[in-house]
Structure formats: structure tokens, C-alpha cells
C-alpha positions as MATLAB code, in Angstrom:
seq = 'XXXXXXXXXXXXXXXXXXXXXXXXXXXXXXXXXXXXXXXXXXXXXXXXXXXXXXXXXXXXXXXXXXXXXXXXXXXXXXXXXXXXXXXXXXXXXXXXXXXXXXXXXXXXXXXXXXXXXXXXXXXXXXXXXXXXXXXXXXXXXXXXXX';
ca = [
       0.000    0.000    0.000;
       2.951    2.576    0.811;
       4.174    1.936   -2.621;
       0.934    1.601   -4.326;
      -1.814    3.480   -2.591;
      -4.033    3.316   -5.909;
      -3.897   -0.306   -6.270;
      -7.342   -1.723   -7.376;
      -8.628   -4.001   -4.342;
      -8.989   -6.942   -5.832;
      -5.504   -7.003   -7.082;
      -4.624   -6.490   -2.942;
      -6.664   -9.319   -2.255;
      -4.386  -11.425   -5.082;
      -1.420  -10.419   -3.778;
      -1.966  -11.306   -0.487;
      -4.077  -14.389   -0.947;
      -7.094  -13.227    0.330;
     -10.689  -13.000   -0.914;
     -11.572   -9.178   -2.224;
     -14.216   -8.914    0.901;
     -11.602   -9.864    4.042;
      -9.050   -8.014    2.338;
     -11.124   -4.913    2.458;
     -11.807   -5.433    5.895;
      -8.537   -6.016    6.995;
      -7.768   -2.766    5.065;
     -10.890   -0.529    6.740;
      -9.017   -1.904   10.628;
      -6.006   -0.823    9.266;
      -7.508    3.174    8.590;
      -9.380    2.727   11.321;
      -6.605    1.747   13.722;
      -4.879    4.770   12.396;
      -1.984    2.609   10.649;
      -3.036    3.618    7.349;
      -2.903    7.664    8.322;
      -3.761    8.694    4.202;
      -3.147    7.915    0.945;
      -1.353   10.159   -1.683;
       0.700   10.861   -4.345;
       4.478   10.963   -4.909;
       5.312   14.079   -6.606;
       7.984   13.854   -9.014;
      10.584   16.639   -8.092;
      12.233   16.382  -11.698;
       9.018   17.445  -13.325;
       9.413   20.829  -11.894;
      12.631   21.016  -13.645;
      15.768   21.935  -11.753;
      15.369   22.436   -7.871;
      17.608   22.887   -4.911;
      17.416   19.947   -2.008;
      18.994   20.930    1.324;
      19.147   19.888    4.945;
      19.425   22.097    7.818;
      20.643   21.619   11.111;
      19.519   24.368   13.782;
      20.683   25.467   16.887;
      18.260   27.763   19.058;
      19.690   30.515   21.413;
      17.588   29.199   24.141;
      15.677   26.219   24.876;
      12.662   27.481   26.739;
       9.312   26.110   26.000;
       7.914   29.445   24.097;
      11.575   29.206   21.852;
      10.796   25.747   20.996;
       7.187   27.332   19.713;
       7.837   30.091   18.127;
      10.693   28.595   15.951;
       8.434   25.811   15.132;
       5.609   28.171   14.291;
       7.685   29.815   11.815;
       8.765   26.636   10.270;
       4.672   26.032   10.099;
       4.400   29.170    8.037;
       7.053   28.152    5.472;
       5.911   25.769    2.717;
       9.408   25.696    1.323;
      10.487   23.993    4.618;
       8.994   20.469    3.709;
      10.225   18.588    6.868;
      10.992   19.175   10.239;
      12.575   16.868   13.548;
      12.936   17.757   16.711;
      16.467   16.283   17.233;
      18.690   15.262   20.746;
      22.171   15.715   20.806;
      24.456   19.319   20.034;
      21.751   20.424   17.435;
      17.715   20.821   17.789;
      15.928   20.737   14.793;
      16.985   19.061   11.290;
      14.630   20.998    8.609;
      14.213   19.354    4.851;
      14.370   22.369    2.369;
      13.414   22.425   -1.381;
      13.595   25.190   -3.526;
      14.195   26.416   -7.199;
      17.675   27.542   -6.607;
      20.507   28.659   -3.324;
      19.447   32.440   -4.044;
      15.801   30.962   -2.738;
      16.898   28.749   -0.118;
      19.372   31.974    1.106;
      16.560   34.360    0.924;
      14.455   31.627    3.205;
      17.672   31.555    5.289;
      17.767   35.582    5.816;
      13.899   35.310    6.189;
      14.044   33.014    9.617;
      17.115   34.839   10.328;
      15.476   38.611   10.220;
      12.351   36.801   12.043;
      14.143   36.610   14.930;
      12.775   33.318   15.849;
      15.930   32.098   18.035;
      18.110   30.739   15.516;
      21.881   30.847   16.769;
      23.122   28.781   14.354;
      22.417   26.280   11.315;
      24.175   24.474    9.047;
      23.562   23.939    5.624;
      24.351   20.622    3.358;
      23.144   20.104   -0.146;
      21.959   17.277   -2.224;
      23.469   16.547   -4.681;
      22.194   13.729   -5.777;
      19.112   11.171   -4.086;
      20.264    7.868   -3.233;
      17.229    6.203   -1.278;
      13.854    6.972   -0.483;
      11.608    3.677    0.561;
       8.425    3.208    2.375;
       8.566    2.269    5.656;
      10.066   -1.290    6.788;
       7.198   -2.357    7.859;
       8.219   -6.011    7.933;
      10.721   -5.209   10.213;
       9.202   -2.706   12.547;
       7.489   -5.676   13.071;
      10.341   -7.865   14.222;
       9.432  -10.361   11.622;
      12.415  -11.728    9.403;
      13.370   -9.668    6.585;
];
């Protein structure tokens, strides 16, 4: 399903040797169990022609509970910013940028920056090319053999 959210029922029910009925329900306690969150699509990035990938590591000034929320507030507000974690260790956030070009992803940089929303210091590394990106192991979340 993570790889094929549009997959016609009864070709679930195939695949996992089940009748098209108790697939369905086994699908419906799945959504309803909150397991299956959504379904949607996989945007290709390359159809929007060139883009700029970049991850962020951020340090706050100060690590009081309002800091914590208005940093991530501002991060809400920014649709560049595509991904955000809360991180432990010498940094606190790692953000997931895309953007057309650096002269965007500086200008979103300055933006944050000017916004004074506690940033003391981030580092920047960009993509330069995508190696992996999977669905989750589910199989192995599970502890079952992979």
C-alpha cells in the first residue's frame, strides 16, 4: 500500500491471498486503527525542472518552551520547509528544504534569520544527488524476518 496506494482491491486481495471482501476489511481496521494515516501521491521533483534539495541543522539561542514554539511556528508558516525533527544531541531541529535555486533557499535563510525566531546557528548541506527513499520497513518494525 505505501508503494501503491491506488492499487485496485482486488488485485490487494491477489497479492496477499485473500478474498476481495476480508481483504477490504482487513484494510478498513487498518484506517481505522490509524496505521493507514492517508493515501497520496508521490510528486515527481524532476518534473518541476531543476530544484535545490537541502538539509538544515539548527541550533536555538535558548531552549525554553515558548523558543521551541515560536521557531516551530515559523517553520509552520514556510511551505518551502517540507520537513521538520525535533532532534537530541548538540543540534535541535533538522529541517528538509526544497527550492528552485541557493538564491531561494538563502533568501528563506535571511527570512528566519530577520524573524528573529531564536536561531543561533544552522548548518547547511546540499543534495546533490538522491540515493534512497523507501516506504517504511514495515516487515521489520514488526520484528518479523526480513
Amino acid at each position: 500500500m505505501q508503494r501503491e496506494g491506488r492499487i485496485p482491491k482486488a488485485t490487494l486481495a491477489e497479492r496477499v491471498n485473500l478474498t476481495p471482501t476480508p481483504c477490504w476489511e482487513r484494510l478498513k481496521r487498518l484506517e481505522d486503527a490509524g496505521i493507514i494515516e492517508s493515501y497520496g501521491a508521490q510528486i515527481s521533483l524532476r518534473a518541476f525542472g531543476p530544484l535545490t534539495i537541502v538539509f538544515v541543522q539548527i541550533e536555538l539561542q535558548s531552549h525554553q518552551a515558548e523558543d521551541f514554539a515560536n521557531f516551530e511556528a515559523a517553520i509552520m508558516a514556510n511551505e518551502q520547509i517540507v520537513e521538520c525533527w525535533a532532534v537530541g544531541g548538540g543540534i535541535d531541529y533538522m529541517l528538509k528544504v526544497v527550492t528552485r535555486d541557493l538564491e531561494a533557499y538563502q533568501a528563506l535563510i535571511e527570512g528566519l534569520l530577520a524573524a528573529q525566531v531564536g536561531v543561533k546557528r544552522y548548518y547547511s548541506y546540499v543534495v546533490t544527488m538522491p540515493v534512497k527513499n523507501a516506504p517504511l520497513p514495515v516487515n521489520a518494525l514488526l520484528g518479523e524476518p526480513v
